[in-house]
Structures are given as C-alpha cells and as structure tokens.
KOLTI-54375 format. One line per field, with one value per atom (N, C-alpha, C): chain; x, y, z; residue in three letters; residue number from 1. Coordinates in Angstrom, 2 decimals, always signed. Example, Ala and Ser with C-alpha at 12.3 -4.5 7.8 and 13.67 -1.06 7.14 Angstrom:
REM residues 2
padren [A A A A A A]
xx [+13.19 +12.30 +13.20 +12.85 +13.67 +12.90]
yy [-5.69 -4.50 -3.30 -2.25 -1.06 +0.03]
zz [+7.80 +7.80 +7.80 +7.08 +7.14 +7.87]
zake [ALA ALA ALA SER SER SER]
doti [1 1 1 2 2 2]
REM end
This chain:
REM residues 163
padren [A A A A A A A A A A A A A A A A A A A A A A A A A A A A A A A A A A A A A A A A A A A A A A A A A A A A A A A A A A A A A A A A A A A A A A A A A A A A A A A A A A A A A A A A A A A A A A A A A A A A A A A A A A A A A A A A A A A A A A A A A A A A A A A A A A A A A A A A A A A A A A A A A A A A A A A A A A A A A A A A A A A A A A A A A A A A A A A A A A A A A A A A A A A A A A A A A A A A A A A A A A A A A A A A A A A A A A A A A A A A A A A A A A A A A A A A A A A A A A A A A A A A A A A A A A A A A A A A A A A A A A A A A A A A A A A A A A A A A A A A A A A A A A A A A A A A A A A A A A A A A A A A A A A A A A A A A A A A A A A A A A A A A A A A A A A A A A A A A A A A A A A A A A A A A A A A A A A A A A A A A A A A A A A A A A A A A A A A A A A A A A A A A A A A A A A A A A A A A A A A A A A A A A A A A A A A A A A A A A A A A A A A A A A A A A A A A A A A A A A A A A A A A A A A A A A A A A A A A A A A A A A A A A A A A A A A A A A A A A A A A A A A A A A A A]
xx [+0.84 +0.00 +0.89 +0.57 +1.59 +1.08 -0.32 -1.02 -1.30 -1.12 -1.33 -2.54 -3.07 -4.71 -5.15 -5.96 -6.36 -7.54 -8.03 -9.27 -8.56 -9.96 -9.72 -10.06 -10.76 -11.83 -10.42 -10.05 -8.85 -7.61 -7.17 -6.56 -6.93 -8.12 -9.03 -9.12 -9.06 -9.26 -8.28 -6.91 -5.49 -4.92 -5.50 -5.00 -5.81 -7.11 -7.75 -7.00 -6.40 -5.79 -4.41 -3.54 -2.44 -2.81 -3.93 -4.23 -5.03 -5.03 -6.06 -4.65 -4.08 -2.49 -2.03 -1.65 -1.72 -2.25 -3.76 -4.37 -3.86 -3.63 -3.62 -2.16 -1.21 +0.39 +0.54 -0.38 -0.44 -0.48 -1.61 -2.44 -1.05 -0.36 +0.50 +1.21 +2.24 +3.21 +2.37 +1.15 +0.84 +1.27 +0.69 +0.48 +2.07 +2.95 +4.39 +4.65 +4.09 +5.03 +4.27 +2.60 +2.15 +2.27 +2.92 +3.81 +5.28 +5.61 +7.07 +7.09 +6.11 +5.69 +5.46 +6.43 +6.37 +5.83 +5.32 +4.82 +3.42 +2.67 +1.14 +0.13 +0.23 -0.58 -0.45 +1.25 +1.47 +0.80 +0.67 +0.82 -0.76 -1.92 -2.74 -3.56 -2.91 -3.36 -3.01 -2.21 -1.57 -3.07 -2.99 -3.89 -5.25 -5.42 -6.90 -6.66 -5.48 -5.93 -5.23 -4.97 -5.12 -6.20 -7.19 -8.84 -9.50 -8.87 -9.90 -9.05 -7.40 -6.98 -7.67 -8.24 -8.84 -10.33 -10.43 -12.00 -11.79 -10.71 -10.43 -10.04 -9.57 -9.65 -11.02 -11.92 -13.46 -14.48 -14.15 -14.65 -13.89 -12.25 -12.26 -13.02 -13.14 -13.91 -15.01 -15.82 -17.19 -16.82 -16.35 -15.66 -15.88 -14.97 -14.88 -16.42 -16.79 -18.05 -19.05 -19.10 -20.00 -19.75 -18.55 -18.32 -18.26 -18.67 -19.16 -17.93 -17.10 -15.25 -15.18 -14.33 -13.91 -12.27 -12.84 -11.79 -10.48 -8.96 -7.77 -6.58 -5.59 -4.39 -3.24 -2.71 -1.36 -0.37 +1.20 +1.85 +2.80 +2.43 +2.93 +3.97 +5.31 +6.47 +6.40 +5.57 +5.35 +5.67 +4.47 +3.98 +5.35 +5.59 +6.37 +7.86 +8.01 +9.45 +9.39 +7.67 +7.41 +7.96 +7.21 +6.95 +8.30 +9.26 +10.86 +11.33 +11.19 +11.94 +11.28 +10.69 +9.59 +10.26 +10.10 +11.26 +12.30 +13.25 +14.49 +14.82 +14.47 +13.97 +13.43 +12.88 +12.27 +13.08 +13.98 +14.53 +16.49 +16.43 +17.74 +17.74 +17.02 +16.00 +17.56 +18.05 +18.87 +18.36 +16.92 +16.40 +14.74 +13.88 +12.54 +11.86 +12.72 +12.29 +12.55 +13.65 +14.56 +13.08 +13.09 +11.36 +10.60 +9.77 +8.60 +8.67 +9.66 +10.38 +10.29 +11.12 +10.81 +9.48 +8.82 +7.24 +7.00 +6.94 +5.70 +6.43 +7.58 +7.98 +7.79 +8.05 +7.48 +6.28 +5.24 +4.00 +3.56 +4.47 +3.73 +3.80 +5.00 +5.33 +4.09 +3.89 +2.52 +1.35 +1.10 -0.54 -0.57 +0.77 +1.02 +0.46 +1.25 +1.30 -0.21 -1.11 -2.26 -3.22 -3.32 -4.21 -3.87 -2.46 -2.11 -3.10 -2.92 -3.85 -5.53 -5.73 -6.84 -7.89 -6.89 -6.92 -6.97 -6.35 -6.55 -7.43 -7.77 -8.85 -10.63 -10.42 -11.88 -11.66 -10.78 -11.01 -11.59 -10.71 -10.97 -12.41 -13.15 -14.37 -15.21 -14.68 -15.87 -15.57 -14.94 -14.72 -15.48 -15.59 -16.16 -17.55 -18.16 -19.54 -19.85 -18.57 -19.33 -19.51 -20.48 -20.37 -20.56 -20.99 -21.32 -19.77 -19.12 -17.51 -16.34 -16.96 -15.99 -16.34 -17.51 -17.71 -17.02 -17.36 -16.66 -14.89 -14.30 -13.33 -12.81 -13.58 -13.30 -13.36 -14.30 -14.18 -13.07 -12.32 -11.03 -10.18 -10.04 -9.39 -9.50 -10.61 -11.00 -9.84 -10.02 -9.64 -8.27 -7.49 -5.86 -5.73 -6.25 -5.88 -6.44 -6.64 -6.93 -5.59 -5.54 -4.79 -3.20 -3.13 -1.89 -1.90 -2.41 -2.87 -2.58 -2.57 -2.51 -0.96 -0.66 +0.73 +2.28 +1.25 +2.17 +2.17 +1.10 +0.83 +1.72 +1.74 +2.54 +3.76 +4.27 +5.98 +6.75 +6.67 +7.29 +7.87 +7.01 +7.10 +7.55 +7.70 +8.68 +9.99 +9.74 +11.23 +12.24 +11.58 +12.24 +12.34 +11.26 +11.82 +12.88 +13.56 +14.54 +15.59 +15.58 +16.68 +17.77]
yy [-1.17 +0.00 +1.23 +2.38 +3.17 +4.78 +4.78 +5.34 +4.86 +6.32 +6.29 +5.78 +4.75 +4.67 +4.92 +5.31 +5.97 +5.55 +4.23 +3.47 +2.13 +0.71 -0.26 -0.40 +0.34 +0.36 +0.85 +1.85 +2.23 +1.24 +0.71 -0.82 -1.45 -2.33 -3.17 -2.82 -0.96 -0.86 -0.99 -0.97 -0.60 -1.92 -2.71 -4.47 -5.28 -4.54 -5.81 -5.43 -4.34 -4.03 -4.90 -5.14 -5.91 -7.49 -7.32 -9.06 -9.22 -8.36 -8.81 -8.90 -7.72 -8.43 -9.27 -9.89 -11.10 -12.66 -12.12 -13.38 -13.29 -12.21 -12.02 -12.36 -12.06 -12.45 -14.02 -14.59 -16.24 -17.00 -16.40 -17.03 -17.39 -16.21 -15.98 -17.43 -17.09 -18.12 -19.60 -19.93 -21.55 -21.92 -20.70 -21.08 -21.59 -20.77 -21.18 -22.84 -22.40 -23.83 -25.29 -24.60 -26.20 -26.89 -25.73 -25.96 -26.67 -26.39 -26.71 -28.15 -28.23 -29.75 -30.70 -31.86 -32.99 -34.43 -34.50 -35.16 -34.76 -36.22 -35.49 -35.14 -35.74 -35.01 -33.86 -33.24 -32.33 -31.39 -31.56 -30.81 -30.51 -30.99 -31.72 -30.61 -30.48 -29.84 -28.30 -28.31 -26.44 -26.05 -27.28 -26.57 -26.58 -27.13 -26.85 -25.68 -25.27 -24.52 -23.09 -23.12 -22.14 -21.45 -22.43 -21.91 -21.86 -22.15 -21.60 -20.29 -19.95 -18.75 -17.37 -17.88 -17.56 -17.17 -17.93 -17.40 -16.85 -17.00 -15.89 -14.61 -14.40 -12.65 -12.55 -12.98 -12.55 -12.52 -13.47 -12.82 -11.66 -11.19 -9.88 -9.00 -9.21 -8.24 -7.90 -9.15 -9.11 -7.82 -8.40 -7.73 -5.84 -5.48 -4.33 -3.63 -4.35 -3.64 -4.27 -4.36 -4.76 -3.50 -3.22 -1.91 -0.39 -0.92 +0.44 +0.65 +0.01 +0.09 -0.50 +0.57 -0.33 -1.23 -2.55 -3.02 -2.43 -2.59 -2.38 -3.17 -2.58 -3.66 -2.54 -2.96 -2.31 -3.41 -3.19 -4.05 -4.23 -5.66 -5.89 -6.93 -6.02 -6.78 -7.72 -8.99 -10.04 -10.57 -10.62 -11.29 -11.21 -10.37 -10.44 -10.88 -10.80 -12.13 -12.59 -13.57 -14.94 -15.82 -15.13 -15.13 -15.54 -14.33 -14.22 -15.76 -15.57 -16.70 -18.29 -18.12 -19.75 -19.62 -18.69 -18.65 -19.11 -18.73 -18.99 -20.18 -20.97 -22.20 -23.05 -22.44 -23.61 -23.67 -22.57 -22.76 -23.22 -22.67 -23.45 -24.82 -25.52 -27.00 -27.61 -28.73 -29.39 -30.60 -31.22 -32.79 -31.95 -32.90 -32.84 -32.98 -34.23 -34.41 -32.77 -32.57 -31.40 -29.79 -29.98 -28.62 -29.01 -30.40 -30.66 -30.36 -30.35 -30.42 -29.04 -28.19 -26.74 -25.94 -26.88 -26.08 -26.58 -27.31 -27.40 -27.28 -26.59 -26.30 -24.39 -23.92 -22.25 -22.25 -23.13 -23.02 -23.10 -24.05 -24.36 -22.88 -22.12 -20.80 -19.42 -19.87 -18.54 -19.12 -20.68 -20.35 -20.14 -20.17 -19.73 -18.40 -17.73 -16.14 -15.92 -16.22 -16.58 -16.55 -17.50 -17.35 -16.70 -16.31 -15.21 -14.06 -13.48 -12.08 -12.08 -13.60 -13.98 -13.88 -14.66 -14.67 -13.50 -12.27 -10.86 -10.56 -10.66 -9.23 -9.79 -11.62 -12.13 -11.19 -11.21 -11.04 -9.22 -8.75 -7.13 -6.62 -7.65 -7.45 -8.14 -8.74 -9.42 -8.30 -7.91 -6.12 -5.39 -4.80 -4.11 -4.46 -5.26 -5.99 -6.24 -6.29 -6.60 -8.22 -8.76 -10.40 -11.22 -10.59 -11.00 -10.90 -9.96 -9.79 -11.28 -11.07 -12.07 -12.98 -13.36 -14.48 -15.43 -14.43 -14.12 -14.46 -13.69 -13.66 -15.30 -16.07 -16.90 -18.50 -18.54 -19.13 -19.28 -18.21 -17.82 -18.37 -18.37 -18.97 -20.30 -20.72 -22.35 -22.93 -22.57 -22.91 -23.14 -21.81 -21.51 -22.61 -22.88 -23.57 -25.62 -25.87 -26.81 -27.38 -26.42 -26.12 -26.60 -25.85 -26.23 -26.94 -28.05 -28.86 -30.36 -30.30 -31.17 -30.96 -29.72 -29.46 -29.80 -29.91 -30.53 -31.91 -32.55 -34.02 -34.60 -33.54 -34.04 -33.88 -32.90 -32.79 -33.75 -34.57 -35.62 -36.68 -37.03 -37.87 -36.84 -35.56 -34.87 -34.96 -34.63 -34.55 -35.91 -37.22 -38.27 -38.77 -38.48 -38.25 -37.63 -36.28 -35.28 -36.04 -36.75 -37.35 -38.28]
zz [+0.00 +0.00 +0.00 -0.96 -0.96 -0.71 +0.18 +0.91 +2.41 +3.04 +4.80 +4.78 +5.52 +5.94 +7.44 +7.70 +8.98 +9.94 +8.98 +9.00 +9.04 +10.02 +8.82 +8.03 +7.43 +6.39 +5.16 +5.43 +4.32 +4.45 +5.61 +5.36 +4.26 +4.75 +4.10 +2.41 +2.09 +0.83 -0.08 +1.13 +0.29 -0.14 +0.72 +0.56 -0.37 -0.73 -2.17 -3.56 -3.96 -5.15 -4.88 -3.88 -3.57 -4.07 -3.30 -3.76 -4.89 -5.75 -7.09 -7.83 -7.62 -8.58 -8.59 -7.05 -7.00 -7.57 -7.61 -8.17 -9.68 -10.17 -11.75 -11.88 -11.15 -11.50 -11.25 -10.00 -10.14 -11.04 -11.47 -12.91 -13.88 -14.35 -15.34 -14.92 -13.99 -13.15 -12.77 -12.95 -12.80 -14.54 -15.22 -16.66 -17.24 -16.41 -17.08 -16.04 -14.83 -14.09 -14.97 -15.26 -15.83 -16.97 -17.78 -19.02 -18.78 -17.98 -17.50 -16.66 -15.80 -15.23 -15.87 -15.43 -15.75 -15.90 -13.82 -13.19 -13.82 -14.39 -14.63 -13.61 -12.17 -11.45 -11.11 -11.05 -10.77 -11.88 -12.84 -14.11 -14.20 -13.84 -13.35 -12.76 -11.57 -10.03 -10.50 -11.25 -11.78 -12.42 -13.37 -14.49 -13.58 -13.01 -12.11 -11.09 -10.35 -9.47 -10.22 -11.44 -12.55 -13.05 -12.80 -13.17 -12.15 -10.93 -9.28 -9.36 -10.05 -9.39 -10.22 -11.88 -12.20 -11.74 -11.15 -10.50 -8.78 -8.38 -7.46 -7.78 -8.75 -9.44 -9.37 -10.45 -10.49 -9.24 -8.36 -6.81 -6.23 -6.41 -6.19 -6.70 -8.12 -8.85 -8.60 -8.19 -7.54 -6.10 -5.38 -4.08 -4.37 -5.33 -5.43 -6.04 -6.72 -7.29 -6.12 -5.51 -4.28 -3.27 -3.48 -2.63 -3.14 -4.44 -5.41 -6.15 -6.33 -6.72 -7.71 -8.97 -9.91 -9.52 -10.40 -9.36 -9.95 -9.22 -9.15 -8.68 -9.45 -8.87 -8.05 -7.36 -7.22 -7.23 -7.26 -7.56 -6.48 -6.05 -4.82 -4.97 -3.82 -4.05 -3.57 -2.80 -2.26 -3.21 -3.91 -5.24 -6.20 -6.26 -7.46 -7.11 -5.83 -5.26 -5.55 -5.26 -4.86 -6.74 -7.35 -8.71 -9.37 -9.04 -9.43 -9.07 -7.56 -7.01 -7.41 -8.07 -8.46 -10.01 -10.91 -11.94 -12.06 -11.46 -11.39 -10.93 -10.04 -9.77 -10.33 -11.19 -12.23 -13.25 -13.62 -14.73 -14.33 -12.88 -12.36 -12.16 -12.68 -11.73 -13.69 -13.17 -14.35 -14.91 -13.49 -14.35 -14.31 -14.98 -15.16 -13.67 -12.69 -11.33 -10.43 -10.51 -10.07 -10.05 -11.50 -11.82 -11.11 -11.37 -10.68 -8.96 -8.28 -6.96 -6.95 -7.78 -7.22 -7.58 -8.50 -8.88 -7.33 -7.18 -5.84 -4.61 -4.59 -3.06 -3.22 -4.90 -4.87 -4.57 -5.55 -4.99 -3.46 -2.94 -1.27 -1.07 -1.27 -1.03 -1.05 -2.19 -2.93 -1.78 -1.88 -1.10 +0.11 +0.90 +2.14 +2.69 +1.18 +0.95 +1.29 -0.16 -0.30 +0.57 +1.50 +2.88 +3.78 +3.96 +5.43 +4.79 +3.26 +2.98 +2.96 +2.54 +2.80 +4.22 +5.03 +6.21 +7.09 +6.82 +6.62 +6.59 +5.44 +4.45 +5.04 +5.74 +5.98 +7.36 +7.91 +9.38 +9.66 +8.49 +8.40 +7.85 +7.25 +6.09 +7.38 +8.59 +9.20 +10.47 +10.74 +11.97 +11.50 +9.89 +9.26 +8.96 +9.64 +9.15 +7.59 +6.96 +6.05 +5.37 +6.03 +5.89 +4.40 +3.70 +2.36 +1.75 +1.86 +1.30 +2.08 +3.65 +3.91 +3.42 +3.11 +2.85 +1.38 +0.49 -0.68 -0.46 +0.27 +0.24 +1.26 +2.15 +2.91 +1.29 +0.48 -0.09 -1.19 -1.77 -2.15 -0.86 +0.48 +1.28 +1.45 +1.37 +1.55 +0.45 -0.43 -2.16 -1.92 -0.89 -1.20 +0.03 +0.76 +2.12 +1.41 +0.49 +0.17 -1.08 -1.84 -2.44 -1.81 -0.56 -0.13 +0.71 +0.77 +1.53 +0.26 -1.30 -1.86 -2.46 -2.56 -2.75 -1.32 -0.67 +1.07 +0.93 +0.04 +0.45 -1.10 -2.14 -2.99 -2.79 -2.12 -1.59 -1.94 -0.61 -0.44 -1.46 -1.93 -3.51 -4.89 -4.76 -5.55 -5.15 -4.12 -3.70 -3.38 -3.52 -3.60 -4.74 -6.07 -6.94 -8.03 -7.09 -7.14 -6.42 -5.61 -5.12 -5.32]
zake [UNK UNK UNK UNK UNK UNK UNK UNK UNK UNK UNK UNK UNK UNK UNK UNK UNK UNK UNK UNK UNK UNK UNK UNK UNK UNK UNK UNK UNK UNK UNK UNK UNK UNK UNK UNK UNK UNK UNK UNK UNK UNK UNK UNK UNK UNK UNK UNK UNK UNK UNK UNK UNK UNK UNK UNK UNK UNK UNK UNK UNK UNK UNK UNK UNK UNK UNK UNK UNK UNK UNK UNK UNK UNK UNK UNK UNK UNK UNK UNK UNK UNK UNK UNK UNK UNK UNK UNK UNK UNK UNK UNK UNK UNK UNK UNK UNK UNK UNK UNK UNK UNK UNK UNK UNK UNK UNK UNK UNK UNK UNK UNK UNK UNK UNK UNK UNK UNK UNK UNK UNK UNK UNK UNK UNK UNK UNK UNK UNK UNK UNK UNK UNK UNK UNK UNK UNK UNK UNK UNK UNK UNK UNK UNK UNK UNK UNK UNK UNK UNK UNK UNK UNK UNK UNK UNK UNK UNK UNK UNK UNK UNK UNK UNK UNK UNK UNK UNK UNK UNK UNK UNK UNK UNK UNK UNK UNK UNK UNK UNK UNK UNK UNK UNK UNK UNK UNK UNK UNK UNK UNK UNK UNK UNK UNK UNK UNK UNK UNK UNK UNK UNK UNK UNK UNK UNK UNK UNK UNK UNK UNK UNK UNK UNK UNK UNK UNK UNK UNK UNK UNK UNK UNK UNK UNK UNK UNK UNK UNK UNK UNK UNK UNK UNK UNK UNK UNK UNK UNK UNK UNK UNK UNK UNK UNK UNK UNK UNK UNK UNK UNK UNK UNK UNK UNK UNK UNK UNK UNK UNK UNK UNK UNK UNK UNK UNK UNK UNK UNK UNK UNK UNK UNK UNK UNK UNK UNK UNK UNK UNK UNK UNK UNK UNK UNK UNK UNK UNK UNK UNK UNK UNK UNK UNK UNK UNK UNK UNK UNK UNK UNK UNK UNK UNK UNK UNK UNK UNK UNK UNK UNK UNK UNK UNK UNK UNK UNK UNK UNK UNK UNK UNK UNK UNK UNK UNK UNK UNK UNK UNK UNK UNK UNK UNK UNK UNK UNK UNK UNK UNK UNK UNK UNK UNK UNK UNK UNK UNK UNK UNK UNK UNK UNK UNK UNK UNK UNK UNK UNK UNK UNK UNK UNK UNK UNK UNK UNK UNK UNK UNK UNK UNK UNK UNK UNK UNK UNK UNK UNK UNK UNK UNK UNK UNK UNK UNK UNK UNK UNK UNK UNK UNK UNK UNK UNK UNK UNK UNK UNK UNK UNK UNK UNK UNK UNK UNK UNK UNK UNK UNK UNK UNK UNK UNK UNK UNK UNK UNK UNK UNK UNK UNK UNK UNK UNK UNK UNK UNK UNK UNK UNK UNK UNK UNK UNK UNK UNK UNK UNK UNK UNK UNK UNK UNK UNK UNK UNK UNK UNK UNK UNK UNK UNK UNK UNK UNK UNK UNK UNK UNK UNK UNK UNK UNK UNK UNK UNK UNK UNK UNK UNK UNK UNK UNK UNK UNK UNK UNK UNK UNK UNK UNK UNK UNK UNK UNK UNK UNK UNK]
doti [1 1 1 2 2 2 3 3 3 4 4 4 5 5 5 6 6 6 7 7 7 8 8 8 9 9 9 10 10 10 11 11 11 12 12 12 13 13 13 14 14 14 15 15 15 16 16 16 17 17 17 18 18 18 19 19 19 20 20 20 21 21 21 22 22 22 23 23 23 24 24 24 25 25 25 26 26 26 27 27 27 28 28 28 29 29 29 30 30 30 31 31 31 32 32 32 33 33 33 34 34 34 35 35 35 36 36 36 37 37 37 38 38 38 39 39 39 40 40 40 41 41 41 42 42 42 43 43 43 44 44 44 45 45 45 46 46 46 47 47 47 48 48 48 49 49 49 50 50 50 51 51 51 52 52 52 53 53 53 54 54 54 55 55 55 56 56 56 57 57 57 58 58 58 59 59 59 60 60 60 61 61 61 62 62 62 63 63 63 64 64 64 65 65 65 66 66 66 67 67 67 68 68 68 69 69 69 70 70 70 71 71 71 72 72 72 73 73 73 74 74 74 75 75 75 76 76 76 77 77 77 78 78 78 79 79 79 80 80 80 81 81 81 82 82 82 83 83 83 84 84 84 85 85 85 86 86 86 87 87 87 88 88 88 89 89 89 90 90 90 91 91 91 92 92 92 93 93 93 94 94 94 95 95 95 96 96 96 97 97 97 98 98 98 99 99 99 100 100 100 101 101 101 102 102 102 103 103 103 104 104 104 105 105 105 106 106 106 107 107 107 108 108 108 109 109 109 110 110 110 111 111 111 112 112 112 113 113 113 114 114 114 115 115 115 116 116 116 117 117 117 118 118 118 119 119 119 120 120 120 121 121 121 122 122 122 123 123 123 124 124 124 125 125 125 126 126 126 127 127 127 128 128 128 129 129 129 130 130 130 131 131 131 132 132 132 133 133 133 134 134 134 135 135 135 136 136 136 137 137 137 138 138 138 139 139 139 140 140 140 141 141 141 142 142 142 143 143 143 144 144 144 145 145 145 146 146 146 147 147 147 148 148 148 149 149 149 150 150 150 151 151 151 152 152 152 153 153 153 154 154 154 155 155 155 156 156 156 157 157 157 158 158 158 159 159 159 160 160 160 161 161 161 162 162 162 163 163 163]
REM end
C-alpha cells in the first residue's frame, strides 16, 4: 500500500488491489510452471488450481463492485518475489524431477502467501460488518488452504523423486 490509511476500512481498501495483482500475476506463473511440469498429477493440479486462481480474481472483482469500486491492482512486491523466485527455480532446476520439486515447493510458497492475505482481508471485512464480502473472500481462502494442503501431500514424492 503506498497510501497512509487511517481506517480499517482504508486498510481493508489498500490491501484488495495488492491481492487482485496477485491473483492475476499467479495465474501468469501456474500457466508457465504447468507448461514446464512434468509429473502429470502435478501438471494436473496447476492446471486446475489455474482456473480456481482464475476465478479468485473474479470474486475480487465481484468484491470491489459490491463496494461500489472499480476493481484495481497495485503491484505488490510479495507477489512479485514470490513469482521471481519460483522462476528462477524452475529454470535453475537441471532434471525434469529437479522442476517438478521446485514447482511445488514455490507453490507451497505462494498459497502460504495466499491465505495469510486472505486470512486478513476475511477477518478485516468481518470487523467491518461486512459479511457478504468475507464471505466471498473466505471461499477464495478455503480454495488456497486446500490447495496447499494437496501441494504438502505431494511434496514428499517430488522430492524423492529429485533425489
């Protein structure tokens, strides 16, 4: 956020443009890792939670025009570490096992990211009474917290395949 806020309400407003970039810079970065993945479940699970990250932008969008807002991005250096550092990793990776291993140890990375802002923005939208938004925004959390929940359970078997 690159405005003082004085509210939580101006919190709350400065942090959905952070995380709509987010969802939109994800998108980009599953599209390269599930091109780049090997493992077909892995390859699999990208391309599906490519089209939930897709439909977590459009519940922001919903979000903002619910609050009379066209929606917005700002560009947040989280995101765009996270992004860098899942790059370079994928393309420093020397076997096919080696990528699949660092796609899903960046990813564990992002949905981490993912639900801490999530986890946020429900708690700030439910202070703020506004329950229809958290709600909105808790199912985008369900998604990222499930999400990394199949990327934890695939770990293991990447990474002994990397071994």
């Amino acid at each position: 956020m690159s405005t003082t806020f004085n509210t939580l309400e101006e919190k709350f407003l400065g942090q959905l443009p952070l995380v709509y970039f987010s969802e939109q810079q994800f998108a980009e970065a599953l599209g390269k890792m599930s091109a780049n993945a090997t493992d077909p479940m892995l390859k699999s699970g990208l391309q599906k939670h490519l089209e939930e990250t897709k439909q977590h932008a459009t519940n922001l969008e919903t979000v903002f025009f619910k609050l009379g807002r066209k929606p917005e991005t700002e560009k947040c250096p989280i995101c765009l570490g996270l992004v860098a550092s899942g790059e370079t990793a994928m393309k420093s990776a020397g076997t096919d096992a080696l990528r699949d291993a660092s796609i899903v140890g960046s990813s564990v990375l992002v949905e981490h990211y993912e639900m801490a802002a999530y986890k946020g923005l429900v708690a700030q939208a439910e202070a703020l009474g506004m329950t229809e938004i958290a709600g909105i925004l808790k199912g985008n959390l369900q998604q990222e917290e499930q999400t990394a929940q199949r990327l934890e359970n695939a770990a293991p078997m990447m990474m002994q395949k990397a071994a």
